[in-house]
N, C-alpha and C positions, 0 to 999 in steps of 0.2 A: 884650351883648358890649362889655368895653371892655378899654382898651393899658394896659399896666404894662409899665416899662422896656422898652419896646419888644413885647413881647409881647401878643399878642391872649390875652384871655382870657373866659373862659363861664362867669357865675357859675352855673349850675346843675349844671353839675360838681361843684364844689366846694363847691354846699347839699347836693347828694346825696352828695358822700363824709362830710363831718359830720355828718348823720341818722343813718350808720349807725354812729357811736359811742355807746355806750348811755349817756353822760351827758344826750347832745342829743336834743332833743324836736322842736325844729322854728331854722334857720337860713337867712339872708337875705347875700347877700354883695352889695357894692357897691366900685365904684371912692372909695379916698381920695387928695384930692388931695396932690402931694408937689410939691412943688421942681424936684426931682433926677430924679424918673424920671416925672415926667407924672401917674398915680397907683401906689396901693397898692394893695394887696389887704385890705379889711377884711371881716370876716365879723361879723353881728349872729346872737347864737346865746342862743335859750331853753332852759333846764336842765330836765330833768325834776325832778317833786315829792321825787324822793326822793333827788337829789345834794347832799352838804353845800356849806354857800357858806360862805366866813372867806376872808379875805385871802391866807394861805399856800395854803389849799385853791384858790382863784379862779388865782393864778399859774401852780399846777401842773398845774392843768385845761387851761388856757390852754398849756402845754407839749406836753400829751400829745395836744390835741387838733391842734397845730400837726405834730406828727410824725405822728400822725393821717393827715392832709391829705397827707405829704413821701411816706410809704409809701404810696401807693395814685397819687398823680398825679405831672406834674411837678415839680421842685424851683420853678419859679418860682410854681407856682400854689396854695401853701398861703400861707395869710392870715398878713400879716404881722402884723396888731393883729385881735383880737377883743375884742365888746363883749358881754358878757351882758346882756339885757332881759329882763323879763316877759312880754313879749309880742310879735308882729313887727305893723305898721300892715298890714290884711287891707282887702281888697275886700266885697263885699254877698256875690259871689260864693265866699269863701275864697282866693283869692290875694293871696300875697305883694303889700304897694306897695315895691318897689325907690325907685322916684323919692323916696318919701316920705323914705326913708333916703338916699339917695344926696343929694339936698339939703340935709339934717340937716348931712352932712358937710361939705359945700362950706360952710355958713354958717360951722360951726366952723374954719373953712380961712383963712375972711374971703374967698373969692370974691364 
């Protein structure tokens, strides 16, 4: 659980409304830090083997996957940036590391 412009929010809401778009294979959401509203909403999200990736394609994935997100939950809890990866940092166990990404960010933030 963490604030975005004020609002609490559950990242596993919002891994589990993106699973069920048939581009996404497996997605990770973490607080990015912002300025202005405390954080963001970022989503780390692995493509299945058989979605095309090209710049224009990556964009508009990145659209559809955001309206995705707008239609099913609140307007404030669809990801504001998404990152596509290979793969999400897993446990021994198979869970997600959140931290692993959620500190990824902050470094890139310069916290």
């Amino acid at each position: 659980m963490f604030k975005a412009a004020g609002y609490r929010i559950g990242p596993s809401e919002i891994e589990n409304c993106l699973v069920k778009h048939p581009s996404v294979a497996n997605a990770a959401v973490v607080p990015k830090p912002d300025k202005e509203r405390g954080n963001l909403v970022k989503a780390f999200v692995v493509l299945t083997s058989d979605t095309v990736r090209n710049t224009a394609a990556d964009a508009l994935l990145i659209t559809e996957l955001q309206q995705h997100v707008r239609g099913m939950l609140a307007p404030y809890e669809y990801p504001k940036e998404i990152e596509f990866i290979d793969a999400l940092p897993m446990t021994t166990t198979g869970k997600v590391q959140r931290r692993v990404l959620r500190l990824l960010e902050e470094e890139r933030a310069g916290k």
